[in-house]
N, C-alpha and C positions, 0 to 999 in steps of 0.2 A: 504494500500500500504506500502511496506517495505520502510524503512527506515535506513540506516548504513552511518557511516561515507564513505567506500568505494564507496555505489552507489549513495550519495550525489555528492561526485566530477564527479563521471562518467555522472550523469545527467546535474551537471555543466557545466563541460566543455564538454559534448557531444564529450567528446573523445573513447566511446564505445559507439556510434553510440543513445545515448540517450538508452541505455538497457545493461543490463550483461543476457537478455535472450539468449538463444540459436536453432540452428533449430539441427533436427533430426539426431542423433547419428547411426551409426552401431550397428545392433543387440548385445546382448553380447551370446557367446559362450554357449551352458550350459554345468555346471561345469562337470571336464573329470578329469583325470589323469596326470598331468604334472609335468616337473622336479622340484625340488626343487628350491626356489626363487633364492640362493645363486650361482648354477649354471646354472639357465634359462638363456639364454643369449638375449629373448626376454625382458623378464623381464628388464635387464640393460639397454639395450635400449630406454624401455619403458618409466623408470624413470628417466633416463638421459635425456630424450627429454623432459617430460612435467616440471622437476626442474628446467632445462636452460632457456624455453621459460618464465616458470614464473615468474624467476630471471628479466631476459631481461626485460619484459612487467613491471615490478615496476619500472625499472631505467627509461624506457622508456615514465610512465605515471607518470615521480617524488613522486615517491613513496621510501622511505630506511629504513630497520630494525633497528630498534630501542628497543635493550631489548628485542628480538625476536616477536615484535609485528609491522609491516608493518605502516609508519607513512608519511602523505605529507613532502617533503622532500624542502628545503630552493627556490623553485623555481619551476615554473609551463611547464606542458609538452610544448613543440615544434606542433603547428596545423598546421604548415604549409602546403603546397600540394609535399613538396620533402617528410616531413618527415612520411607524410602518405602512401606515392609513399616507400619507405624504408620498413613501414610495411606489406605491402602488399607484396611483394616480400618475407620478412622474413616470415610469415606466411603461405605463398604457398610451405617456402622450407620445415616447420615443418609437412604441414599435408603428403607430399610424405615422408618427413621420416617416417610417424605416418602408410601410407598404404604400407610400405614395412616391417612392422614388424607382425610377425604369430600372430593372436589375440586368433588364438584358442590352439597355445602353452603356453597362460598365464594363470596364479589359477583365479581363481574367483574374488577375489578383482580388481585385475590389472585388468583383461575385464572391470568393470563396471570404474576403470581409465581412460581406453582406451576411452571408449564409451562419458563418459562426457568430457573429453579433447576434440575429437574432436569435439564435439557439440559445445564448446566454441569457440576455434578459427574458426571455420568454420562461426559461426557468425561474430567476428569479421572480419575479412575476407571479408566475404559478404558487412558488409556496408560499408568499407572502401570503396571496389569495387566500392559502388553506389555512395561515395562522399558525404555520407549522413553529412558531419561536414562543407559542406556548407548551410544548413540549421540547423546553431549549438542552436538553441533554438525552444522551443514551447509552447505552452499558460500555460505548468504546470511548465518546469524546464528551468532553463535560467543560461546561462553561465557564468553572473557576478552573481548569486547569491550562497547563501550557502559557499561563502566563508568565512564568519565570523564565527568562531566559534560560537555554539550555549552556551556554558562556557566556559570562562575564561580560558585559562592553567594553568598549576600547575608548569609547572617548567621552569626552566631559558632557557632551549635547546628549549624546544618549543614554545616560545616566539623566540628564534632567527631564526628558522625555518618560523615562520609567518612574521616574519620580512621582511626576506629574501622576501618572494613571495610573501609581498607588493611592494618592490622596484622593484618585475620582471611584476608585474600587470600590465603597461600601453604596454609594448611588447606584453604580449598574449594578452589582448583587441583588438591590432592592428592587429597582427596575425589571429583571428577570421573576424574583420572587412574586410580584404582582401578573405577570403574565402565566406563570406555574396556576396561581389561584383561577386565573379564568379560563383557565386548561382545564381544570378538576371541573369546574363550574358544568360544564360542557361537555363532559365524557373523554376531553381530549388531556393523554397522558402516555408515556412509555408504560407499557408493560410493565409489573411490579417484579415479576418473578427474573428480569432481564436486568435488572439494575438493585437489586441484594446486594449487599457489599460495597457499591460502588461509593457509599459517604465516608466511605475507611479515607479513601484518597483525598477527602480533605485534613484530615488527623493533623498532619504534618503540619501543616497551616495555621491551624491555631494553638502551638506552642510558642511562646514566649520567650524560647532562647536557642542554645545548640540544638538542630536539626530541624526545625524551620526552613526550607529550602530557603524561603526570600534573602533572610539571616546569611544563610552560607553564601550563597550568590556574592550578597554584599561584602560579606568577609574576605574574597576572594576578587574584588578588584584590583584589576591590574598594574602595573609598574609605567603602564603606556601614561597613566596621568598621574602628574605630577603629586610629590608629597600631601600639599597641603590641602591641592585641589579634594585628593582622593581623602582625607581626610573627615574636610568639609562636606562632602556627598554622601560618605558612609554614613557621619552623626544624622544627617538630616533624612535619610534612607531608611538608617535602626530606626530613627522617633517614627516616621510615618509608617512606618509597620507596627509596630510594638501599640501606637495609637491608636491608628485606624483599620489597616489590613488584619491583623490578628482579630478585632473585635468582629469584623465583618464576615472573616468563615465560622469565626462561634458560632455567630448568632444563624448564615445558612445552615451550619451543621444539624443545630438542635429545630431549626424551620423542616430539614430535610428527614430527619428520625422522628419527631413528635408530631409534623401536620401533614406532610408531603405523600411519605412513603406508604402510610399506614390509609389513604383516600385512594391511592392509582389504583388503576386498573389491574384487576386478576385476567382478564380475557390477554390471549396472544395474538391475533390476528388483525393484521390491519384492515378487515374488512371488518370488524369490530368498532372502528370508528366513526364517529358522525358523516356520515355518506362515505364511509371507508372503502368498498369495492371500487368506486372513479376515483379515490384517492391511490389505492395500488395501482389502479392501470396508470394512473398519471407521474408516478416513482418509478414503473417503467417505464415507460417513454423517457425521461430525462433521462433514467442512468443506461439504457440500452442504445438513446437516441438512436430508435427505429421503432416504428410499430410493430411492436411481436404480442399473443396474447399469453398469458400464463400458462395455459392449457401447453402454448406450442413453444413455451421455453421448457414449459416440466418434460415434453415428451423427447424434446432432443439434450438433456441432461440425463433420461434413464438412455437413452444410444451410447452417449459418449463413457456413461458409466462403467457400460458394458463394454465398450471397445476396449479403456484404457485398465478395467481387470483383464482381460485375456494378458495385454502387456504384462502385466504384473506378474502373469502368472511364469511366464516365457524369462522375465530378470531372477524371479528366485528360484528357477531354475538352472540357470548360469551361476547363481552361487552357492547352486549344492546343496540347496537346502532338501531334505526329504520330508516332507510333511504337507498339510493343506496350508491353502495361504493363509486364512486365519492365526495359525499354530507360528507363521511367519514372522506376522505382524507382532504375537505377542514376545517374541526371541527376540526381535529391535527393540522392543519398549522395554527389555526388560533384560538385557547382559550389557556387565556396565563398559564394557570396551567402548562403546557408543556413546558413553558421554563423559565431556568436563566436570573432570574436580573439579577445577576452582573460574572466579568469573573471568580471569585474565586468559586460562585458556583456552576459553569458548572466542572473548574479544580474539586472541592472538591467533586461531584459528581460521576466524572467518576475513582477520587483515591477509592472510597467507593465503587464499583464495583469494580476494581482491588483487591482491598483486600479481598471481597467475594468471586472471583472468587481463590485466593490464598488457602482457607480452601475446595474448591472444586479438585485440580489439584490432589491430591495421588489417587482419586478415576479414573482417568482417564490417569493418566503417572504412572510408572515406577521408570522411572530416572527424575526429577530434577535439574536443572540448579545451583550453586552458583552464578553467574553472576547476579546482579540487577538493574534494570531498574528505570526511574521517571518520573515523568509525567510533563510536561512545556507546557506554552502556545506555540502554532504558532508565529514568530517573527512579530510584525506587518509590514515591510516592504514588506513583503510576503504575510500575511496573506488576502486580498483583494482576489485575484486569486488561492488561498491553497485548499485544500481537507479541509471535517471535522477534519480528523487525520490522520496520520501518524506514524507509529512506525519502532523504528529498535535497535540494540544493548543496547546501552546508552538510551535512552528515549521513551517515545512515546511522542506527539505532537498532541495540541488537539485547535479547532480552536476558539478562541473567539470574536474573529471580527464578528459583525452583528449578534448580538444574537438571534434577532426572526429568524435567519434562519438555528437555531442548535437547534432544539428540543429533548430536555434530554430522551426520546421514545429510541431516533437512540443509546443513550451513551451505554447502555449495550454490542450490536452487536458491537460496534466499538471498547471498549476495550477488548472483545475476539479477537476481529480480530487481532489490533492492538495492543496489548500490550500479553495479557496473554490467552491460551497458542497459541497466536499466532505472531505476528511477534516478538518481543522483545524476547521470551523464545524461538523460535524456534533458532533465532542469539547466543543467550546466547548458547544454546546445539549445534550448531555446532561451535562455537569460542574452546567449551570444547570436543568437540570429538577428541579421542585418534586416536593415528596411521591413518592419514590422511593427504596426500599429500596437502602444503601450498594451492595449486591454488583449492581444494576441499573444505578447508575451509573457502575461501572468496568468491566463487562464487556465483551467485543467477541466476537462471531458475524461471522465473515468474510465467507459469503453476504450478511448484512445491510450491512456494513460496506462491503466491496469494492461489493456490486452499487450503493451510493449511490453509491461513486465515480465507479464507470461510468457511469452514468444520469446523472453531472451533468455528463461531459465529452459527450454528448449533449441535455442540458441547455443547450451552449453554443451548439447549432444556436440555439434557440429565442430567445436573451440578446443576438445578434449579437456572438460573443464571434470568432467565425472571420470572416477577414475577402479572406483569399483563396483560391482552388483548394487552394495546396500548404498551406495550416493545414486545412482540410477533409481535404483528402487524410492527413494526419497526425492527425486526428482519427480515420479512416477504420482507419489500420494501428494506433491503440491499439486500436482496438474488432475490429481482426484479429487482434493481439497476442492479447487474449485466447480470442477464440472459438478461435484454433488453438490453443490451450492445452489443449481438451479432447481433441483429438484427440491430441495430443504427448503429455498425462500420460497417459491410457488407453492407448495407443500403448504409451512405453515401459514401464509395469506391467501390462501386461494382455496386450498381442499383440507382444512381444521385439524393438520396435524397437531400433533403435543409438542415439547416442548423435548417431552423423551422420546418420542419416535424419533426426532428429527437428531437429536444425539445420537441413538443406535444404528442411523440410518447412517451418519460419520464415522462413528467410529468402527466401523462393521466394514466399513471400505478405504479406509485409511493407514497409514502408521502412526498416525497424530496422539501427541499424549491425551488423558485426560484431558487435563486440565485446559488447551489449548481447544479442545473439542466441544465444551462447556462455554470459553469465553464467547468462540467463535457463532455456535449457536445462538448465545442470547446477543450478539450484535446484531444477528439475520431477523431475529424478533423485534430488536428494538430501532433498528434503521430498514425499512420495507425495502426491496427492489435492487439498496447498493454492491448488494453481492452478485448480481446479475450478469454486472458488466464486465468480469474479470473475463469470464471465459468467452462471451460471446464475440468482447473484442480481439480474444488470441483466437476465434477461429476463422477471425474474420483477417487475421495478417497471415495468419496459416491459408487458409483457401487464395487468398489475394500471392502468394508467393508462388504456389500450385501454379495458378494461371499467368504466371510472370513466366515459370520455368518451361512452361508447355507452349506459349506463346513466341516465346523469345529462343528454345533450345539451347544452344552453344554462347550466344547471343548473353547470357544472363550473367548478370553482375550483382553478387549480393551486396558487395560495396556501395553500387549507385541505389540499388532495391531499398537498403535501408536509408540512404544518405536521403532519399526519396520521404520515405517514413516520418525521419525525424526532421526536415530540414521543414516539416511541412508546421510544427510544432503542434501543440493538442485542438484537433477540431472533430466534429460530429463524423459516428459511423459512416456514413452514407457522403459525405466531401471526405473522407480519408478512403473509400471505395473508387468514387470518382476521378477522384489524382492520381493511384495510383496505376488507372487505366488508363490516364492522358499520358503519365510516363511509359506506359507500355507502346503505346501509339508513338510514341516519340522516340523509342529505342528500334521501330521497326526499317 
């Protein structure tokens, strides 16, 4: 799963609706004859509308350029139900601007502009519409967290910026709190049985002294600023914690155990919600971006289930295993050759896969990143409830909490996914793509996003990145991870699975520990739909590569195939189908 500064705060504060995914765009044109950019007057338009709305939407989600790089700004957005009531309105008047403009008078770039712009807002849009930020947290991403930097800052400005929107923290807490009330008011809530546990993760937060994450953070200012400066910020940093932020998770905490937890809802199913059924179909369409219906996602998740057992069965066969594959699965989970003692050798593991993966990339890109990434533990206030990993820009993030239940098998898939060349390289190559509108370069479409992931830890076949049965074999269960994901999310919002079906139905086809099979399931309960798009966008780079190789023969260059992929940065299923058929056309 990606990871960036940007869709850290959006996950936080569930002020995009818990997703920067998108639903289905307008065709793009194919490419004609049109006036020159300078006197299209679509074109002016065109630009003018999606630079003002981007403008807007930074001030509006506390965001300001900083050295021409887009930074949280001294103070946290506005939740309330006016100011959402605002966006709503402003975002209805951008997409009629957006459909009074000729999409088939614009060049080729500007269509495929056109088409993700409106993708984007038409998502946000949509959730504002369903009031989805009264149910502003879920069993994976919650609202008070990720606000502490995962490093230190480096300079005195951003230090006063963090500042700043610690002293504004117990307003938006409240802010949010009042929006939770009119979520219960209404039947609108996460799932109870999905988010158990999840108040422990603020614990940390309302101590007082050593291990206070904020505390350490501060403690831990750098040498980049001067003595006195850093001095000066720390005392002023400690008081507004100790003041304000500390009183402010008490008091969510004892809001979240005594009136919250003990009202949500017991039902699992997002069709359970106030018009819940248009509300799933409308979770798919943004994170599928394509109309598919549930019925015809569940049916091609039990295909692929079954394809990718037969596999399964054909690697633990090459490792000699004598037994059924059940019997298989429980020998990984359970001989500790498989896993790290201690958390440095899980980290130092998965940097040494990173690194071999690094002497593999010129044979499968192109172009190349500058931008460098690192690898850090999970923070442990989080890490109880976390994924194995997570990567994006700046890091990847790798889980060390409860070591038997991270088998060093899965570390290979994970740092392709996650880190190289997949999420971390892919953010690095669009932070560096040239001539691309600001809101193109921060964007994420989860389909596009996630199915690169996928596609590179299948990538790794090709890189010699797996080097034995049981890494193969763990490559095997991430790519089962997710194909059973279609069946599990459809499952339980569509056809009233449990909560333990939807368990036995993972771990029954999996290697995945426990514990990870648990977290994973109550994410799929308490986020509808987002689990959808991993697999359908890796089968959509999978088939898209199929038709490259059969079309082009001899002719095929995975370098340009992928340089193709990424150079295009994160846009909707159906324009990342489209291009990659114009480059097929254009390699003939």
């Amino acid at each position: 799963m990606r990871q960036t500064a940007r869709s850290r705060f959006a996950r936080a504060a569930c002020v995009l609706a818990l997703s920067l995914a998108t639903s289905v765009p307008a065709a793009i044109a194919a490419p004609q004859d049109a006036p020159s950019e300078a006197a299209n007057p679509a074109v002016a338009k065109l630009q003018a509308l999606y630079t003002g709305e981007w403008a807007w939407r930074q001030a509006e989600f506390a965001y300001q350029q900083v050295d021409g790089e887009w930074k949280p700004s001294d103070h946290f957005p506005s939740v309330t139900p006016a100011a959402w009531e605002r966006r709503v309105a402003y975002w209805k008047q951008v997409l009629a601007q957006l459909d009074a403009i000729d999409v088939q008078a614009l060049p080729h770039e500007e269509q495929v502009n056109a088409a993700v712009f409106r993708a984007d807002v038409e998502a946000l849009l949509n959730n504002a519409e369903w009031r989805t930020y009264e149910a502003p947290f879920n069993s994976d991403s919650f609202f008070w967290g990720y606000l502490n930097p995962s490093q230190p800052y480096r300079s005195e400005a951003d230090w006063q910026r963090f500042i700043g929107r610690l002293r504004d923290l117990p307003r938006y807490f409240d802010e949010h709190i009042a929006n939770m009330e009119a979520g219960l008011a209404r039947g609108w809530s996460v799932p109870r049985v999905s988010i158990e546990g999840r108040d422990r993760t603020l614990e940390p937060y309302t101590l007082a002294g050593e291990g206070n994450p904020f505390l350490d953070t501060i403690a831990r200012m750098p040498e980049t600023i001067p003595a006195p400066v850093r001095a000066r910020l720390q005392a002023e940093a400690r008081e507004v914690v100790l003041q304000q932020v500390v009183p402010a998770y008490r008091e969510l905490l004892a809001y979240l155990r005594g009136e919250y937890y003990p009202r949500t809802r017991t039902t699992l199913s997002a069709a359970d919600l106030p018009d819940g059924a248009a509300f799933y179909r409308s979770q798919i369409r943004e994170y599928v971006t394509r109309d598919m219906s549930a019925g015809e996602i569940h049916a091609l998740g039990l295909a692929e289930v079954a394809r990718i057992s037969a596999e399964m069965q054909e690697v633990m066969a090459q490792a000699g295993f004598d037994g059924t594959l059940q019997e298989f699965i429980a020998f990984l989970r359970s001989d500790p050759r498989f896993y790290a003692k201690t958390p440095q050798e899980l980290l130092s593991h998965a940097a040494w896969i990173a690194k071999k993966i690094d002497g593999q990339l010129k044979h499968v890109l192109g172009t190349l990143p500058r931008y460098r990434f690192t690898i850090l533990p999970v923070a442990d206030d989080i890490a109880p409830n976390y994924t194995s990993a997570r990567g994006g820009l700046e890091a990847c993030w790798f889980n060390t909490w409860d070591l038997p239940s991270r088998p060093l098998y899965n570390i290979p898939a994970l740092v392709l996914h996650e880190c190289a060349p997949g999420h971390s390289l892919q953010a690095a190559l669009a932070l560096e793509a040239p001539e691309r509108p600001d809101f193109r370069q921060n964007i994420y479409f989860s389909g596009y996003g996630e199915g690169w992931g996928l596609y590179s830890e299948w990538l790794g076949t090709q890189m010699g990145v797996y080097e034995t049965p049981y890494e193969d074999f763990g490559r095997l269960t991430m790519e089962m991870w997710r194909a059973a994901r279609l069946v599990i999310d459809t499952g339980l919002h569509s056809k009233g699975w449990s909560r333990e079906q939807a368990i036995d139905y993972l771990a029954g086809h999996t290697a995945l520990a426990r514990l990870d099979i648990e977290n994973e399931v109550d994410r799929y309960i308490s986020w509808p739909g987002q689990a959808l798009s991993y697999y359908i966008g890796y089968r959509t780079l999978r088939d898209l590569r199929a038709e490259a190789e059969a079309e082009l023969g001899e002719r095929f260059d995975q370098k340009r195939f992928h340089d193709t992929i990424l150079a295009l940065g994160a846009v909707p299923l159906p324009v990342l189908e489209q291009e990659v058929r114009r480059f097929i056309r254009e390699q003939e």
